[in-house]
N, C-alpha and C positions, 0 to 999 in steps of 0.2 A: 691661844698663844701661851707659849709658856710664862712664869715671872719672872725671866732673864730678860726677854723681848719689852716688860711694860715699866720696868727697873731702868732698860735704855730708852724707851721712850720719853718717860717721863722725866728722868735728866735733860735728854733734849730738849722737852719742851721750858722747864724750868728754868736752864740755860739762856733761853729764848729773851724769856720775861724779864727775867734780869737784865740781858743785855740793852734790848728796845726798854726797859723800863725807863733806863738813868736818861736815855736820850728826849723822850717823851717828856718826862717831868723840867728838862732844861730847855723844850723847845716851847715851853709857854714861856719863858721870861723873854725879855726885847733884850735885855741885855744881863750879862754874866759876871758877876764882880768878880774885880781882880783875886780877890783869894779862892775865891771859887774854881777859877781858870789857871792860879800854880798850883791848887794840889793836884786838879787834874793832870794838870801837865809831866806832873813828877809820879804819877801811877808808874808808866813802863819803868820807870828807873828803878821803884819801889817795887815792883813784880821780880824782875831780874835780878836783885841783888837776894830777896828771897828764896828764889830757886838758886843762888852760883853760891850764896856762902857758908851755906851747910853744907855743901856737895865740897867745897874748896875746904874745909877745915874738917870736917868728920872723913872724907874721906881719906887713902895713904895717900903717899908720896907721889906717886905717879899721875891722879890727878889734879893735885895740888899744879907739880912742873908744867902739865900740858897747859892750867888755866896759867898760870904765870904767862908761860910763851904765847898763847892763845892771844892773850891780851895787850902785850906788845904789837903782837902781829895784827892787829885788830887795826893800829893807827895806819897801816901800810897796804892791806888786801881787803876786798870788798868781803861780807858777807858769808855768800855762799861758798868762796874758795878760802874763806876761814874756820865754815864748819866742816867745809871736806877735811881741811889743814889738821883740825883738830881732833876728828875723826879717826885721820891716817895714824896722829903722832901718838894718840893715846894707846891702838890697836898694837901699835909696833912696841910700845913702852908695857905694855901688858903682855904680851907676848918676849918678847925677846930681856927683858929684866925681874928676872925668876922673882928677888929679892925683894 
């Protein structure tokens, strides 16, 4: 096999370990203290705003508008016909605004 194949391998498995790790290690306590259970809880919100505010501030104008509108429209459409939404509006705003 080459070392492309054990370079992805081994990410996956390492992937693995980490993930079933943190669950293993919290499933011996009976119970989870309350700090323990907000910072978890505030991961997703901490994951996402890592990936949306360097993409929202380094990049130009055009994705900055789309997250602006994105996110408006976030309070009003589910999900998946938000990321189409946003999909569409960026495609069009890259395309059709040379500037």
């Amino acid at each position: 096999m080459s070392s492309t194949v054990w370079i992805i391998f081994g990410a996956a498995v390492l992937t693995y370990i980490t993930r079933i790790g943190g669950h293993l290690i919290l499933s011996q306590f009976a119970r989870v203290h309350y700090r323990v259970e907000a910072g978890l809880n505030a991961v997703p919100a901490a994951v996402l705003t890592t990936l949306v505010a360097p993409a929202a501030f380094n990049a130009g104008w055009k994705e900055f508008v789309t997250m602006v509108i994105c996110t408006l429209a976030a309070f009003r459409i589910g999900i998946i016909p938000l990321c189409i939404f946003g999909g569409v509006l960026i495609v069009l705003l890259r395309q059709y605004m040379p500037f």
